[in-house]
C-alpha positions as CSV (number, residue, x, y, z in Angstrom):
1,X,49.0,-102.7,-137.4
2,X,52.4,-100.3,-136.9
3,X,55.0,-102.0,-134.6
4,X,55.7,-99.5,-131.9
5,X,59.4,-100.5,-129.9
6,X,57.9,-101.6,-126.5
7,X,59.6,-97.7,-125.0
8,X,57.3,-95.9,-126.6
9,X,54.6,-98.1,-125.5
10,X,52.0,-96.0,-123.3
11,X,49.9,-99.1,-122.2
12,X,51.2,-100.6,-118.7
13,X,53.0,-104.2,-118.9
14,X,51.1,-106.8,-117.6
15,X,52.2,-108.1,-114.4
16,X,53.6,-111.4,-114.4
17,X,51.7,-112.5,-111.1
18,X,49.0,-111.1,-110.0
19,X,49.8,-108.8,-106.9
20,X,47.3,-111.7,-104.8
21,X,49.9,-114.6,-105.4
22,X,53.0,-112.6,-105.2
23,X,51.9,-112.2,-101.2
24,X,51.6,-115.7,-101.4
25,X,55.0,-115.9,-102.5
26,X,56.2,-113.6,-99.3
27,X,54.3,-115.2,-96.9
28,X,55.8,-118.2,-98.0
29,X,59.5,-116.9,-98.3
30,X,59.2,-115.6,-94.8
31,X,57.9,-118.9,-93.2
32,X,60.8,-121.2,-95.6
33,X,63.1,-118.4,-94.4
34,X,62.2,-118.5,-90.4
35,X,62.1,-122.2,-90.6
36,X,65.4,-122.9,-91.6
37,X,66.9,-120.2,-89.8
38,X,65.1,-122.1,-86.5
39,X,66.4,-125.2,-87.7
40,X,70.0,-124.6,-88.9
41,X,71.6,-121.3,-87.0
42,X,72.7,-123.5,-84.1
43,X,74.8,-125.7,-86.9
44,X,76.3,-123.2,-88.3
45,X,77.3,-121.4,-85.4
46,X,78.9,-124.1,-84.2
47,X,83.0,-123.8,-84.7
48,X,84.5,-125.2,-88.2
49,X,86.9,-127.9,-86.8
50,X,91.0,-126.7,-87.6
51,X,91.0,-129.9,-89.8
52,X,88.3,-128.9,-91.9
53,X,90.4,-125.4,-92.0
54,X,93.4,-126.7,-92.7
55,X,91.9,-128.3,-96.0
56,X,90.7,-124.8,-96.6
57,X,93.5,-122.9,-96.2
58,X,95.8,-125.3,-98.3
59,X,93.4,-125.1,-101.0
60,X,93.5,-121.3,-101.0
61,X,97.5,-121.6,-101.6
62,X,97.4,-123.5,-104.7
């Protein structure tokens, strides 16, 4: 059999999932990604405290 560089190639790659678990995947992206928004947005809104900042800043100036 000739090797043939995988450009020239007119056969289609096979997918790495199958399209069926890749909506899986979504659906489950979209649930992780609601659920720790609905858990965690009120903490991170929340002010960072001027110590904490402090710390930051003086670590930016070395």
């Amino acid at each position: 059999m000739k090797h043939v560089p995988m450009t020239q190639r007119k056969d289609k790659p096979v997918p790495v999932r199958p399209p069926r678990e890749r909506k899986a995947d979504e659906a489950f992206d979209l649930w992780l990604h609601r659920g720790l928004h609905k858990l965690f947005d009120d903490v991170a809104d929340e002010p960072i405290p001027p110590e904490l900042l402090k710390i930051i800043e003086e670590d930016r100036e070395k």
